[in-house]
N, C-alpha and C positions, 0 to 999 in steps of 0.2 A: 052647209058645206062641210066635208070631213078634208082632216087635213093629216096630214102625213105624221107619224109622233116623232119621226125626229127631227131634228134642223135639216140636216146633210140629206135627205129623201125629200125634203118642201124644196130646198135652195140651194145654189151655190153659192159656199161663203170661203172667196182666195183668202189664203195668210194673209195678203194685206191690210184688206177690210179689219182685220183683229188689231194689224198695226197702227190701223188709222182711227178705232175708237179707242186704242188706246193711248193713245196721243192727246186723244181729245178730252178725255177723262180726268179727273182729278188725279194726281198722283198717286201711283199704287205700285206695290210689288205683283207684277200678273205673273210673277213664277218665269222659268225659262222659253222661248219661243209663244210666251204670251198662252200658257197652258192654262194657269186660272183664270181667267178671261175666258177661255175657249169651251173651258168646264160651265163656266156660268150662264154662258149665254146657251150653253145645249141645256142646261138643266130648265134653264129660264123657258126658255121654248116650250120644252114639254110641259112642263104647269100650267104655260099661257095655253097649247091643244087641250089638254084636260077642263079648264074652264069655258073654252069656246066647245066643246064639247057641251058640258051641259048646260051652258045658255042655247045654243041649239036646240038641245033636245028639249027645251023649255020653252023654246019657242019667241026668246027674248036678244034683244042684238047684242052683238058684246064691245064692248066700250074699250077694250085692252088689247083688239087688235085690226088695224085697217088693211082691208082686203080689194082689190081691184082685179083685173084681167092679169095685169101688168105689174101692179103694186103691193106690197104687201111690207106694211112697218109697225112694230110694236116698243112699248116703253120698257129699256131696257135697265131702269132703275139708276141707271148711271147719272152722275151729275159732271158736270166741267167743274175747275177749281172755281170759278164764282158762282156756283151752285145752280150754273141752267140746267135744265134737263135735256140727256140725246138723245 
């Protein structure tokens, strides 16, 4: 499956959703209106296309991102303050 390279062309993702992983997040400075956050998860995205890219083209599943009709979630490297992953 080819997937779109940016975030904002795959998904919609409201200001809030930023508000609310970063809420859930370890404390952090995410810049004003949650800009580095906003920055990381777009860059994040496109590295995760680029890998599922060539586990595709290799013919192999890729384990960093789950795909459905409907669903679509990836690990966003973040942790909560008692270090779960979201």
């Amino acid at each position: 499956m080819t997937l779109p390279e940016t975030l904002f062309d795959f998904a919609f993702c409201h200001v809030s959703n930023y508000d609310i992983l970063a809420d859930l997040a370890a404390q952090e400075d995410w810049g004003c209106d949650n800009s580095v956050l906003k920055n990381y998860v777009m860059h994040l995205y496109r590295r995760i296309v680029q890998v599922h890219d060539e586990l595709d083209a290799a013919g192999e599943p890729d384990p960093h991102l789950y795909l459905t009709d409907d669903v679509a979630c990836f690990d966003t490297g973040l942790y909560t303050e008692r270090y779960e992953n979201i």
